[in-house]
PyMOL Python script that loads the backbone (N, CA, C, O; Angstrom):
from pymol import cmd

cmd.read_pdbstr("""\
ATOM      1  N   UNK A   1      96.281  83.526 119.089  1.00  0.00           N
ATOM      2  CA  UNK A   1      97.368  83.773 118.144  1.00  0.00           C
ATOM      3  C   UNK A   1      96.804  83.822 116.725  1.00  0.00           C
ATOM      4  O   UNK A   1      96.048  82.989 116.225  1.00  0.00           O
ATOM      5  N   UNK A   2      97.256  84.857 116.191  1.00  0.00           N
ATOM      6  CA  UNK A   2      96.410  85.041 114.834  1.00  0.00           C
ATOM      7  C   UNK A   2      97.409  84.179 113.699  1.00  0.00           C
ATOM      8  O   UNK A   2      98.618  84.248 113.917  1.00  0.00           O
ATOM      9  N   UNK A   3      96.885  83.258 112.327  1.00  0.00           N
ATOM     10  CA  UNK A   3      97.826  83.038 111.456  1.00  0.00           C
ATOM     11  C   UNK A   3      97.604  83.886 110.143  1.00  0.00           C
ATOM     12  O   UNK A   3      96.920  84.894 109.964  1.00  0.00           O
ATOM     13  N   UNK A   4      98.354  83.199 109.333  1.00  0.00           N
ATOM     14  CA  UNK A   4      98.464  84.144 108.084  1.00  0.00           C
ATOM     15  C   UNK A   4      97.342  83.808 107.525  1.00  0.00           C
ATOM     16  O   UNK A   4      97.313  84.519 106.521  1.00  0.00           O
ATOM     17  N   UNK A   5      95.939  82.867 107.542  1.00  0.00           N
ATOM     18  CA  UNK A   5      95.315  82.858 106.581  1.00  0.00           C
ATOM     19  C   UNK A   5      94.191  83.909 107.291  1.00  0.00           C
ATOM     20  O   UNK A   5      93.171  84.174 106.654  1.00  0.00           O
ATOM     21  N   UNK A   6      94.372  84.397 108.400  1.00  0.00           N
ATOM     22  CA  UNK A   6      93.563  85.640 108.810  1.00  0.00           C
ATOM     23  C   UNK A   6      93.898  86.752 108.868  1.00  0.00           C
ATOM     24  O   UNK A   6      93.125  87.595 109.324  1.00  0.00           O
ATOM     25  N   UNK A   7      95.206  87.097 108.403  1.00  0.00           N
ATOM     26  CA  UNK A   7      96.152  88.159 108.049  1.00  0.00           C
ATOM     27  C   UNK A   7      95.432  88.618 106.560  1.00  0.00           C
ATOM     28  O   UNK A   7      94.879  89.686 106.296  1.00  0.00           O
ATOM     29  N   UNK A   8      95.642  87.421 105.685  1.00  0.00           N
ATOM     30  CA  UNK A   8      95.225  86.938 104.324  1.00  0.00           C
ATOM     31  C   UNK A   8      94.111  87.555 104.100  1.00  0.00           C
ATOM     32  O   UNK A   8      94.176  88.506 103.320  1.00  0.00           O
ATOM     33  N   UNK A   9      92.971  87.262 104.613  1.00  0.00           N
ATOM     34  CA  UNK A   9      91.525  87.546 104.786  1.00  0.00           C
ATOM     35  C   UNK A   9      91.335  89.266 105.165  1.00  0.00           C
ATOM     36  O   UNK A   9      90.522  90.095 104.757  1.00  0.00           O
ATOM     37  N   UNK A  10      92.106  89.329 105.815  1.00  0.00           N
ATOM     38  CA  UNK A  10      91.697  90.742 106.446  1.00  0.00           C
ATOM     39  C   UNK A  10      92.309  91.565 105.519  1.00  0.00           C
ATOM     40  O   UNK A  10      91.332  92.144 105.044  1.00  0.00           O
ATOM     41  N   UNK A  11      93.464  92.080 104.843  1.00  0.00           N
ATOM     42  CA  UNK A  11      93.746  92.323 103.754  1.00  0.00           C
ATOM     43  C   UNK A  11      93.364  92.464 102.499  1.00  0.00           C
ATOM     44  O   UNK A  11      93.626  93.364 101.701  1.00  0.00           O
ATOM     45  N   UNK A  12      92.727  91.510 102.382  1.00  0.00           N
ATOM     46  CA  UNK A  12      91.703  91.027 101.025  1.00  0.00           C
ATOM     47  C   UNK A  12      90.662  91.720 101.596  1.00  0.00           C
ATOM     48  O   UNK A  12      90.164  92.591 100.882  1.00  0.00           O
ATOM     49  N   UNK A  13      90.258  91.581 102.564  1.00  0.00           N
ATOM     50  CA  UNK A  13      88.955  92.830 102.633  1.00  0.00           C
ATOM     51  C   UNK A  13      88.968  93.899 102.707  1.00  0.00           C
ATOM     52  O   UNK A  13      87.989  94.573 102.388  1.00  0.00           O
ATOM     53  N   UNK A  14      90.338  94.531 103.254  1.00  0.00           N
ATOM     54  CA  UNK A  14      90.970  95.884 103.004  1.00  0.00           C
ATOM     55  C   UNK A  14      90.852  96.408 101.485  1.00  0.00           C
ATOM     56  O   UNK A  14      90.352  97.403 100.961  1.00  0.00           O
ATOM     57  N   UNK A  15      91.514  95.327 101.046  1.00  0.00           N
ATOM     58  CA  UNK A  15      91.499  95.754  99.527  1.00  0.00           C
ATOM     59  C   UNK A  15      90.296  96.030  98.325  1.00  0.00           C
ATOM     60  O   UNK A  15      90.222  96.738  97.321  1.00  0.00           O
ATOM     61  N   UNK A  16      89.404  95.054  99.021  1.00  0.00           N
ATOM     62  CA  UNK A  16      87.853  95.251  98.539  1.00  0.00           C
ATOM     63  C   UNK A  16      87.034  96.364  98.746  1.00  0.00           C
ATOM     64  O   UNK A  16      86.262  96.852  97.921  1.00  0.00           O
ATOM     65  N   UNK A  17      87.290  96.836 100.181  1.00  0.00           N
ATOM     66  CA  UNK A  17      87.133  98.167 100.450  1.00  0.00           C
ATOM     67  C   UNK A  17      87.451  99.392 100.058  1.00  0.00           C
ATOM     68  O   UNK A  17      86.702 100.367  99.991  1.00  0.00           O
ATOM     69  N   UNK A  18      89.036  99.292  99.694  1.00  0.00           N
ATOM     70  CA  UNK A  18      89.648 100.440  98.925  1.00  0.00           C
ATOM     71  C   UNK A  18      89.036 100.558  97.435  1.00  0.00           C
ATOM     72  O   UNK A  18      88.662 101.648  97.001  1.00  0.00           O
ATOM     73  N   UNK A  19      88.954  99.338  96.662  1.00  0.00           N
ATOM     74  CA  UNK A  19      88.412  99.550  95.409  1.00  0.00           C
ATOM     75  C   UNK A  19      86.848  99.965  95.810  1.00  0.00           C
ATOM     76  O   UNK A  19      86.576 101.077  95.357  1.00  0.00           O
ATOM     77  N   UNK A  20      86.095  99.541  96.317  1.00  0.00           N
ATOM     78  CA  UNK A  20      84.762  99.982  96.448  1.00  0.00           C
ATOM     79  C   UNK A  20      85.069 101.336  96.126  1.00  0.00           C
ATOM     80  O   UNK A  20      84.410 101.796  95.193  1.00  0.00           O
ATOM     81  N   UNK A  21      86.083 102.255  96.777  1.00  0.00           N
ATOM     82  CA  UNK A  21      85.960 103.620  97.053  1.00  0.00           C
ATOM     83  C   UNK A  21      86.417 104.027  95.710  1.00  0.00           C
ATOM     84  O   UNK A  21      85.646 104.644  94.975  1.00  0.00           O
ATOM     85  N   UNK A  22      87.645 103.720  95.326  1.00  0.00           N
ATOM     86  CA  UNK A  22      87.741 103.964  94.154  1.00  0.00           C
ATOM     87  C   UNK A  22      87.277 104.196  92.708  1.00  0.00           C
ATOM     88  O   UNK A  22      87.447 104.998  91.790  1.00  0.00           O
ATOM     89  N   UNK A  23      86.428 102.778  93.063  1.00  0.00           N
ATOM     90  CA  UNK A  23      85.128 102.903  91.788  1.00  0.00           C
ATOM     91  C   UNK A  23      84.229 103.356  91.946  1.00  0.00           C
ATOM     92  O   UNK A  23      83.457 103.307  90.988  1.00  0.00           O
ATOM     93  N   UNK A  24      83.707 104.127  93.304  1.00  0.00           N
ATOM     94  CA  UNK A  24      82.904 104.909  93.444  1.00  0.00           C
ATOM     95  C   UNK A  24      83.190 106.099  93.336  1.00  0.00           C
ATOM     96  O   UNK A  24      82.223 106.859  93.319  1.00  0.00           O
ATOM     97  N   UNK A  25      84.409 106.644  93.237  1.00  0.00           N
ATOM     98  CA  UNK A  25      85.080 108.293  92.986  1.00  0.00           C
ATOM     99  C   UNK A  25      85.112 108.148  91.305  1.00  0.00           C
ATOM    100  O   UNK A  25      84.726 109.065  90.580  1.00  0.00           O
ATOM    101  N   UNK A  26      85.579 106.983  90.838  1.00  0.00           N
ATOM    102  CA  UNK A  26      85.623 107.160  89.331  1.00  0.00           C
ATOM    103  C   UNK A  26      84.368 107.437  88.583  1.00  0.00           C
ATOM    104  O   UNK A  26      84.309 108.217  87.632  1.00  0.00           O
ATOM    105  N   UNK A  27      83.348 106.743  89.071  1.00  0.00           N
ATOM    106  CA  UNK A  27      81.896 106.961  89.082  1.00  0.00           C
ATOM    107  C   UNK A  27      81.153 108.029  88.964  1.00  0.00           C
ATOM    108  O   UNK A  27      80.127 108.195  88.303  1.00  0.00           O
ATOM    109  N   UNK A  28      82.116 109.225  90.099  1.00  0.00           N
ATOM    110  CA  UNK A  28      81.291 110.384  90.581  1.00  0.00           C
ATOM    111  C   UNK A  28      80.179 110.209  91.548  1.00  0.00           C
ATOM    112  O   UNK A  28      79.276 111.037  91.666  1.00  0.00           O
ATOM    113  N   UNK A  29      80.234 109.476  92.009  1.00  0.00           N
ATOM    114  CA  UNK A  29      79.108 108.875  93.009  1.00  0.00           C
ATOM    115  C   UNK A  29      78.668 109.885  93.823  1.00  0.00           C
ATOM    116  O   UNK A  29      79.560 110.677  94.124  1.00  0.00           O
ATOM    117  N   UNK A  30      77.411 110.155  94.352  1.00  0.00           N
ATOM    118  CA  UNK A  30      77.186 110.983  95.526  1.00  0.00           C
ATOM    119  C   UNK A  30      77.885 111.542  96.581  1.00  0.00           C
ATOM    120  O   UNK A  30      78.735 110.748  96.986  1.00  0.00           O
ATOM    121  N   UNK A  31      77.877 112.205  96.967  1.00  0.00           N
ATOM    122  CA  UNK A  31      79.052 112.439  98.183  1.00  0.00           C
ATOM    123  C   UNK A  31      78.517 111.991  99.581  1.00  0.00           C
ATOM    124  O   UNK A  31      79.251 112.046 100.568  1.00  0.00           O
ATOM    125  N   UNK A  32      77.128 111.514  99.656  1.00  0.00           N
ATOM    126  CA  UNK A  32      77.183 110.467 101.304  1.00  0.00           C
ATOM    127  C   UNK A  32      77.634 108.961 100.435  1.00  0.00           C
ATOM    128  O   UNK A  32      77.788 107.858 100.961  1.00  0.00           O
ATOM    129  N   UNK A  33      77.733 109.187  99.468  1.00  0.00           N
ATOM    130  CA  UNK A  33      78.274 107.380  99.235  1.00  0.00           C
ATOM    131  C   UNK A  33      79.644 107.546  99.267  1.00  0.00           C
ATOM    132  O   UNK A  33      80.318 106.697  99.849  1.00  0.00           O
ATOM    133  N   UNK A  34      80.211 108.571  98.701  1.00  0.00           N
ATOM    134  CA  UNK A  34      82.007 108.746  99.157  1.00  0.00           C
ATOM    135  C   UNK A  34      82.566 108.880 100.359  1.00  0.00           C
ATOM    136  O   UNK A  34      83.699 108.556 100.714  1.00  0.00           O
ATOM    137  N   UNK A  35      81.396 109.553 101.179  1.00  0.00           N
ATOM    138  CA  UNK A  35      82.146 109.481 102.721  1.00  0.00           C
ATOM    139  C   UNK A  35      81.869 108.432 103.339  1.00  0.00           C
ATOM    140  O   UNK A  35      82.350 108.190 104.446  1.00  0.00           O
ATOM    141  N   UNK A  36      80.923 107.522 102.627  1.00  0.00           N
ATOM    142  CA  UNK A  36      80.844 106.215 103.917  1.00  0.00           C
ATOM    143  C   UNK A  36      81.798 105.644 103.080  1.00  0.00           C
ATOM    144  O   UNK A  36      82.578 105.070 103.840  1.00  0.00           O
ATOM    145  N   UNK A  37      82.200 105.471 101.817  1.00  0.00           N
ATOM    146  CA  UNK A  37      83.128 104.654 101.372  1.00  0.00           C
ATOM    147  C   UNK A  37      84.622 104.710 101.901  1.00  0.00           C
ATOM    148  O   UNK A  37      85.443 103.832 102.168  1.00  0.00           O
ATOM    149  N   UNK A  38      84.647 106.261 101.951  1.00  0.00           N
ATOM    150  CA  UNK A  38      86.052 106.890 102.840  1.00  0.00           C
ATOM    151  C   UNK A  38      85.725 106.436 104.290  1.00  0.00           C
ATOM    152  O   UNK A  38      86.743 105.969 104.799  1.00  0.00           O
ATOM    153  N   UNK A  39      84.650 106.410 105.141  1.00  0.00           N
ATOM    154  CA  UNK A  39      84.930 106.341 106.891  1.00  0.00           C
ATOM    155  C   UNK A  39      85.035 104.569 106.633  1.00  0.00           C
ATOM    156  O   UNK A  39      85.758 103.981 107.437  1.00  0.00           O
ATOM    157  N   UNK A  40      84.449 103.850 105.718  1.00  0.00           N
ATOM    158  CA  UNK A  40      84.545 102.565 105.828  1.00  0.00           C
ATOM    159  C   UNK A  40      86.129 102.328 105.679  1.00  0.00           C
ATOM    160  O   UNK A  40      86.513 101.730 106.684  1.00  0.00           O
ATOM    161  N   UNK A  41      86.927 102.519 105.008  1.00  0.00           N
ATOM    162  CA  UNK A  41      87.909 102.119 104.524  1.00  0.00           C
ATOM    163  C   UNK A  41      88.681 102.979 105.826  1.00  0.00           C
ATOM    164  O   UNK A  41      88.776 102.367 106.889  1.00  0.00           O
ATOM    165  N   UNK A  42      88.977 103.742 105.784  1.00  0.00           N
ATOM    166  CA  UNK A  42      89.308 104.851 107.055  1.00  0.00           C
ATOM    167  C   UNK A  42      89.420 104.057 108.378  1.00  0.00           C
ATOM    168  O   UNK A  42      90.356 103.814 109.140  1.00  0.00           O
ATOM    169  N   UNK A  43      88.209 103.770 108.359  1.00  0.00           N
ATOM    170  CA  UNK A  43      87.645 102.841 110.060  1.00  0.00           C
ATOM    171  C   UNK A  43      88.547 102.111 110.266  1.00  0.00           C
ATOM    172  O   UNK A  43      89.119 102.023 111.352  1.00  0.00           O
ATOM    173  N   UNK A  44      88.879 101.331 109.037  1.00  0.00           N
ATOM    174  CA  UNK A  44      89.310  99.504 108.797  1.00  0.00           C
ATOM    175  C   UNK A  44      90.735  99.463 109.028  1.00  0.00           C
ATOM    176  O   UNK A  44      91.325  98.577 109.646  1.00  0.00           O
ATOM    177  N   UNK A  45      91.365 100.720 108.365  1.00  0.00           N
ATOM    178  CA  UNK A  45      92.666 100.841 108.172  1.00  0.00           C
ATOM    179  C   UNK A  45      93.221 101.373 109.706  1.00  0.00           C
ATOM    180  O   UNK A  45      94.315 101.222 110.250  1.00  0.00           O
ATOM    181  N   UNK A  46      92.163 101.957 110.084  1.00  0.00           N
ATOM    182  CA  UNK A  46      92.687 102.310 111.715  1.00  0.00           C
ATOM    183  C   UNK A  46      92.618 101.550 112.814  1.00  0.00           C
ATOM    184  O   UNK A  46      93.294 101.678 113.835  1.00  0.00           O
ATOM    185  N   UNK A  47      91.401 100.386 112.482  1.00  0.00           N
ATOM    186  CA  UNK A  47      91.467  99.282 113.235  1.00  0.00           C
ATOM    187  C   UNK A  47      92.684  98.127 113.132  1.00  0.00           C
ATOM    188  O   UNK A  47      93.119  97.381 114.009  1.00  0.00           O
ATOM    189  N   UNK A  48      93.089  98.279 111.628  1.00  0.00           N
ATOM    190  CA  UNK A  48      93.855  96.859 111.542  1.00  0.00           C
ATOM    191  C   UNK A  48      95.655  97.766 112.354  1.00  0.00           C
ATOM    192  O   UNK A  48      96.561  96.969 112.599  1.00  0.00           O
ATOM    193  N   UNK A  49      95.879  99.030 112.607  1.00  0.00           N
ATOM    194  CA  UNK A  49      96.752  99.424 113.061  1.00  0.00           C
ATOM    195  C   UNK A  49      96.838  98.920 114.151  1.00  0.00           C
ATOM    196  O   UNK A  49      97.667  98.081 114.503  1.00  0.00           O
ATOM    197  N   UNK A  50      95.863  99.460 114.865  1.00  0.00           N
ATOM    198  CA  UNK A  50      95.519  99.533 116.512  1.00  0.00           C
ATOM    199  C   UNK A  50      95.660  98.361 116.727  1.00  0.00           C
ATOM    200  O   UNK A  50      96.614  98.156 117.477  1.00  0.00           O
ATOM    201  N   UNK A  51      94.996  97.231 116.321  1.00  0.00           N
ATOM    202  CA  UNK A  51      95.391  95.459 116.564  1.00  0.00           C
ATOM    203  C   UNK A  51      97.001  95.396 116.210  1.00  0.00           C
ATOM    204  O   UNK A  51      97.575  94.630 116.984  1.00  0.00           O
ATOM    205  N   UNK A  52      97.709  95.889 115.424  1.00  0.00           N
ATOM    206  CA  UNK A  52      99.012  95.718 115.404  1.00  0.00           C
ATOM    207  C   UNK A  52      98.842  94.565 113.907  1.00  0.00           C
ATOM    208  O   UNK A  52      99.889  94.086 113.470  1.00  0.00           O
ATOM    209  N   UNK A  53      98.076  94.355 113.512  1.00  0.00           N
ATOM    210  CA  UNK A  53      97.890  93.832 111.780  1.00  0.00           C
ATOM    211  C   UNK A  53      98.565  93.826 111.300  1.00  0.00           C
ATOM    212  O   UNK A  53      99.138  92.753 111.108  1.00  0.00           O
ATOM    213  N   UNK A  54      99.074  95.092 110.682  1.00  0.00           N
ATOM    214  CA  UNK A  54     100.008  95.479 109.766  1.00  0.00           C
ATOM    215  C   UNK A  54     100.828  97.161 110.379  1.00  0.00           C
ATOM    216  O   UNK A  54     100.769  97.679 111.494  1.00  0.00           O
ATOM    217  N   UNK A  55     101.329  97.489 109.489  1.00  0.00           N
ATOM    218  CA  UNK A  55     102.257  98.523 109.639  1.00  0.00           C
ATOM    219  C   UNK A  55     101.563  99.718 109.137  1.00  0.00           C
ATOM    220  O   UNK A  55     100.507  99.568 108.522  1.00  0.00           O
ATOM    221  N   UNK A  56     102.032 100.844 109.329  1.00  0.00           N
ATOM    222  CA  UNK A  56     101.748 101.887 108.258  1.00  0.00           C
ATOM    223  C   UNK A  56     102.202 101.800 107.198  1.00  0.00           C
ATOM    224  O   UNK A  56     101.564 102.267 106.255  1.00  0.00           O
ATOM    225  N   UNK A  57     103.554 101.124 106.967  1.00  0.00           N
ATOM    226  CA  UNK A  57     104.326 101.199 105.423  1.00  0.00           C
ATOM    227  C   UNK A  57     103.765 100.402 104.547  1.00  0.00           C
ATOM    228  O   UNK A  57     103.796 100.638 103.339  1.00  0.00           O
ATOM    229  N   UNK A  58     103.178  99.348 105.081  1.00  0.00           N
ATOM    230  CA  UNK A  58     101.986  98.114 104.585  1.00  0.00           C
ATOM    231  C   UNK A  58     100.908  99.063 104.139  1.00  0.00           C
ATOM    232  O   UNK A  58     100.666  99.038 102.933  1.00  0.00           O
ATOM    233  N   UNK A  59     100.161  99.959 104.941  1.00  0.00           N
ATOM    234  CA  UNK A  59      98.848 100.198 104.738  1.00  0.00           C
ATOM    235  C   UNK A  59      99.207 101.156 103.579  1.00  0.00           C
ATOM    236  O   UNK A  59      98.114 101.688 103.388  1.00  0.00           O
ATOM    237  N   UNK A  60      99.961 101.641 102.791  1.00  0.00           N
ATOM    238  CA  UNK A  60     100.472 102.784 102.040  1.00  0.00           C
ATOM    239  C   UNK A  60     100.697 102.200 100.817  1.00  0.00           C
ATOM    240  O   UNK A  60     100.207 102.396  99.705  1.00  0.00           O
ATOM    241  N   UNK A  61     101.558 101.422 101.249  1.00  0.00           N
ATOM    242  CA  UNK A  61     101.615 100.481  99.864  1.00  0.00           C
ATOM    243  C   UNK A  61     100.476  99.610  99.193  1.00  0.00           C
ATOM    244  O   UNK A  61     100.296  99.590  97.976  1.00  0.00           O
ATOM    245  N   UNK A  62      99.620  98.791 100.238  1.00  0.00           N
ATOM    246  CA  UNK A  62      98.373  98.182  99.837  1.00  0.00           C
ATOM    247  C   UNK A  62      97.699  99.469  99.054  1.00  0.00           C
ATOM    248  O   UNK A  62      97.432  99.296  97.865  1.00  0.00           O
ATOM    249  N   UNK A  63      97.419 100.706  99.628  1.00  0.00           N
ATOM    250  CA  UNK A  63      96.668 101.636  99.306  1.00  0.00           C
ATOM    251  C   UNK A  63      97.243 102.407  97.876  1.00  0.00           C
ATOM    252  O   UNK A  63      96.471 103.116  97.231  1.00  0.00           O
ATOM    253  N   UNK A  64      98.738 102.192  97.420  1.00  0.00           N
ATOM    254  CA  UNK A  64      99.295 102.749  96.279  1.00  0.00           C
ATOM    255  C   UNK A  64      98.772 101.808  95.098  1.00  0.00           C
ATOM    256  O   UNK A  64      98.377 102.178  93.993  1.00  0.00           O
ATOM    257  N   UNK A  65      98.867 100.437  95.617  1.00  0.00           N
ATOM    258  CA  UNK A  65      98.636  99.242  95.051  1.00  0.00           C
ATOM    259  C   UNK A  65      96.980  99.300  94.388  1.00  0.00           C
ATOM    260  O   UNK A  65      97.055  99.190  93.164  1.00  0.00           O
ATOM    261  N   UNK A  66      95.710  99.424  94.805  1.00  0.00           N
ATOM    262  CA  UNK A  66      94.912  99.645  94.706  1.00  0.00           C
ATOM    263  C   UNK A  66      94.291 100.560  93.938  1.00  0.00           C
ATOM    264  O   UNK A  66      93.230 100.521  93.315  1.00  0.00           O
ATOM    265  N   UNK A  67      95.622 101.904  94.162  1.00  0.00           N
ATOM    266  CA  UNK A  67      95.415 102.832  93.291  1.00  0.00           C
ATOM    267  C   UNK A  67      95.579 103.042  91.725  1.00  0.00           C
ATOM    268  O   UNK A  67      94.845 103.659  90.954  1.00  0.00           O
ATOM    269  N   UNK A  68      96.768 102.340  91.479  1.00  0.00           N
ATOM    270  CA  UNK A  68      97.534 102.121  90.692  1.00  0.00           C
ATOM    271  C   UNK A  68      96.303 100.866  89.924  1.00  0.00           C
ATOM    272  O   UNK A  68      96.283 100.772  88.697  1.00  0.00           O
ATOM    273  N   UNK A  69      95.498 100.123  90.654  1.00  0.00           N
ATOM    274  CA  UNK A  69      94.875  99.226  89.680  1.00  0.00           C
ATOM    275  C   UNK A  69      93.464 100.113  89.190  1.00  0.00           C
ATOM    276  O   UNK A  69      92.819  99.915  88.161  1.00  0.00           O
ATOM    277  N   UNK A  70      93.212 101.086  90.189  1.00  0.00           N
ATOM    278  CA  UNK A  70      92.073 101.802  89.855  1.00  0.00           C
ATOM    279  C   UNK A  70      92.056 102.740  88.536  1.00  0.00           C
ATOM    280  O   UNK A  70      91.223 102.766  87.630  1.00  0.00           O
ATOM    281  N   UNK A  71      93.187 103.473  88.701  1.00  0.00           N
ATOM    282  CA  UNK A  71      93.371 104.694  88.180  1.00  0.00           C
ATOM    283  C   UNK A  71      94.639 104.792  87.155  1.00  0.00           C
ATOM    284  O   UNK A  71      94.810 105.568  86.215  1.00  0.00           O
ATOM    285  N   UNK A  72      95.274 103.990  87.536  1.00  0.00           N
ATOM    286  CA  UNK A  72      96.734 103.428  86.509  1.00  0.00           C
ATOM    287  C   UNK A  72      97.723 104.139  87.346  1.00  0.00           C
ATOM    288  O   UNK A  72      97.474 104.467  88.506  1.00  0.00           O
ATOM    289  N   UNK A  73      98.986 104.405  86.678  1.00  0.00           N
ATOM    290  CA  UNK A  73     100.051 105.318  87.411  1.00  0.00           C
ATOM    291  C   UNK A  73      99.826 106.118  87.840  1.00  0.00           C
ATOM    292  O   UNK A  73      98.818 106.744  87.514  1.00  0.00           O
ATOM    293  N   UNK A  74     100.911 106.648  89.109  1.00  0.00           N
ATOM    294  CA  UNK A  74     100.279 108.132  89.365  1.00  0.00           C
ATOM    295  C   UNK A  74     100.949 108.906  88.569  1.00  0.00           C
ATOM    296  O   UNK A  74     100.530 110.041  88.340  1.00  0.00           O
ATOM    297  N   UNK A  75     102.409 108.314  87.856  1.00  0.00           N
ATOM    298  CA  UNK A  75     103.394 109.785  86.910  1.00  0.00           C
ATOM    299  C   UNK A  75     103.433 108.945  85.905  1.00  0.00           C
ATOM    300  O   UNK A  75     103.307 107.736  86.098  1.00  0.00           O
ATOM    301  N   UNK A  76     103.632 109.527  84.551  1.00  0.00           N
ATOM    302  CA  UNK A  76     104.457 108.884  83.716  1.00  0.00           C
ATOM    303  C   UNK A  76     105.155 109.671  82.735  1.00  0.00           C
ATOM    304  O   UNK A  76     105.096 110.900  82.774  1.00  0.00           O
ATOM    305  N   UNK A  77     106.037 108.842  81.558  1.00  0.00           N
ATOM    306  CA  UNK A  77     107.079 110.118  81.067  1.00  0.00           C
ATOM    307  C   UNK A  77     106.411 110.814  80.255  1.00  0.00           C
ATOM    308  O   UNK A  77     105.685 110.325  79.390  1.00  0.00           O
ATOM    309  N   UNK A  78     106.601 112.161  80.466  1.00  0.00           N
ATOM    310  CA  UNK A  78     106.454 112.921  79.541  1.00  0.00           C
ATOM    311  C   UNK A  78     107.397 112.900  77.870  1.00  0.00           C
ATOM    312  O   UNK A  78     108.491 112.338  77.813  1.00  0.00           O
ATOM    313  N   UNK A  79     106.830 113.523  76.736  1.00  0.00           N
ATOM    314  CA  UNK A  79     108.011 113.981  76.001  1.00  0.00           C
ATOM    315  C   UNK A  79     108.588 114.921  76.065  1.00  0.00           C
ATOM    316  O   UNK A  79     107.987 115.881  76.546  1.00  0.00           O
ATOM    317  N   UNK A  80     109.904 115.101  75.655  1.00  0.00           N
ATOM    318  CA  UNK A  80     110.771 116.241  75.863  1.00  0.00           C
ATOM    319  C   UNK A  80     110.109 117.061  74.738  1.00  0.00           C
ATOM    320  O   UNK A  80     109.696 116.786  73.611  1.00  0.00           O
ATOM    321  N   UNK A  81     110.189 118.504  75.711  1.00  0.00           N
ATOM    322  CA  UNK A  81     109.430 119.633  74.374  1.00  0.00           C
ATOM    323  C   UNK A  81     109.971 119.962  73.451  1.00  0.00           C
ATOM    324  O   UNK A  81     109.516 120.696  72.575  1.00  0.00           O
ATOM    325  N   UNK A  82     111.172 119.410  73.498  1.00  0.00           N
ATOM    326  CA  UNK A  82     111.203 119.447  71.473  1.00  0.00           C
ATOM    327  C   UNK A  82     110.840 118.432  70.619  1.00  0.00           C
ATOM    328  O   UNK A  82     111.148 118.614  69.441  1.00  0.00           O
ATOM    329  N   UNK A  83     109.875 116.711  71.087  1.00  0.00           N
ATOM    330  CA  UNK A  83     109.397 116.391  70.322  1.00  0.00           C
ATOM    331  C   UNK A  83     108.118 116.379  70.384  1.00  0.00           C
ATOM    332  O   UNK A  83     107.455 115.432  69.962  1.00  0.00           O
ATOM    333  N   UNK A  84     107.581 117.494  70.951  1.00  0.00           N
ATOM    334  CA  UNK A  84     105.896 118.136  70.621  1.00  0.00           C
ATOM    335  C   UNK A  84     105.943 118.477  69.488  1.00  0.00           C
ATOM    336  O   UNK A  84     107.011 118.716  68.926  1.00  0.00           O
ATOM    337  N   UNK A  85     104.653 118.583  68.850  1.00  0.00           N
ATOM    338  CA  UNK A  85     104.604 119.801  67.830  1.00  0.00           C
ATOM    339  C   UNK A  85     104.285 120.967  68.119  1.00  0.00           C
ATOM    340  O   UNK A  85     103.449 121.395  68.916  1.00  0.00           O
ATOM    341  N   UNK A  86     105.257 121.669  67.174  1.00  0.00           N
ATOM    342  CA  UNK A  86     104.952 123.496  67.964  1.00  0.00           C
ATOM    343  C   UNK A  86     103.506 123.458  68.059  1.00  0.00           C
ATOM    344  O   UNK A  86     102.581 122.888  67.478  1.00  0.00           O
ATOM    345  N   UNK A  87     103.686 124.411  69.164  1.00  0.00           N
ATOM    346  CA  UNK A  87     102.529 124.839  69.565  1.00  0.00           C
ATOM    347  C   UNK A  87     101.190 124.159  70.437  1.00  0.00           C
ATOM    348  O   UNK A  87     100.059 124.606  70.631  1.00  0.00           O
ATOM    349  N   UNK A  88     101.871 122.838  70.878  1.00  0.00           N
ATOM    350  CA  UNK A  88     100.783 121.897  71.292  1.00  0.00           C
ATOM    351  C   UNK A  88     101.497 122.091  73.129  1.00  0.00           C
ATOM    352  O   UNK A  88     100.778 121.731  74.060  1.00  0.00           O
ATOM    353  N   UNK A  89     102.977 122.703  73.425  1.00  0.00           N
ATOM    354  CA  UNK A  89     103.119 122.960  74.876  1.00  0.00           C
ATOM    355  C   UNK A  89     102.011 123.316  75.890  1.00  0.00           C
ATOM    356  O   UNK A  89     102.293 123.501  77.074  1.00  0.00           O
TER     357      UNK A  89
END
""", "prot")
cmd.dss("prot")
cmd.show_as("cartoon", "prot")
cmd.util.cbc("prot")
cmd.orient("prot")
């Protein structure tokens, strides 16, 4: 029977994983270091399914979550084009 402080753990390494990748795309890193960073994280996220871990709606959100600390928002407000200055549309 699994408890939450191995739920805990496994998560937290999920998440260590996702940033690895992240800061390695922000980087520009090589592209065999992006695909092992992608099959690592990839692997993990398909294993912790298959055990029944977590959910998909979990793994989406951890993964928005991650993103959002990497990269900041994914939208934010624009100004309305009439308080541009001409010509900057």
């Amino acid at each position: 029977m699994q408890t939450s402080t191995d739920r805990g753990a496994v998560l937290t390494e999920l998440r260590q994983l996702l940033r690895d990748l992240f800061v390695a795309t922000e980087k520009g890193c090589a592209q065999p270091r992006l695909a092992r960073a992608h099959g690592y994280a990839d692997g993990y996220m398909k294993g912790l399914l298959q055990a029944g871990l977590v959910t998909q709606k979990e793994l989406l959100a951890i993964v928005a979550e991650e993103r959002v600390r990497a990269f900041g928002p994914a939208t934010r407000t624009l100004p309305k084009l009439d308080e541009l200055p001409r010509g900057s549309a």
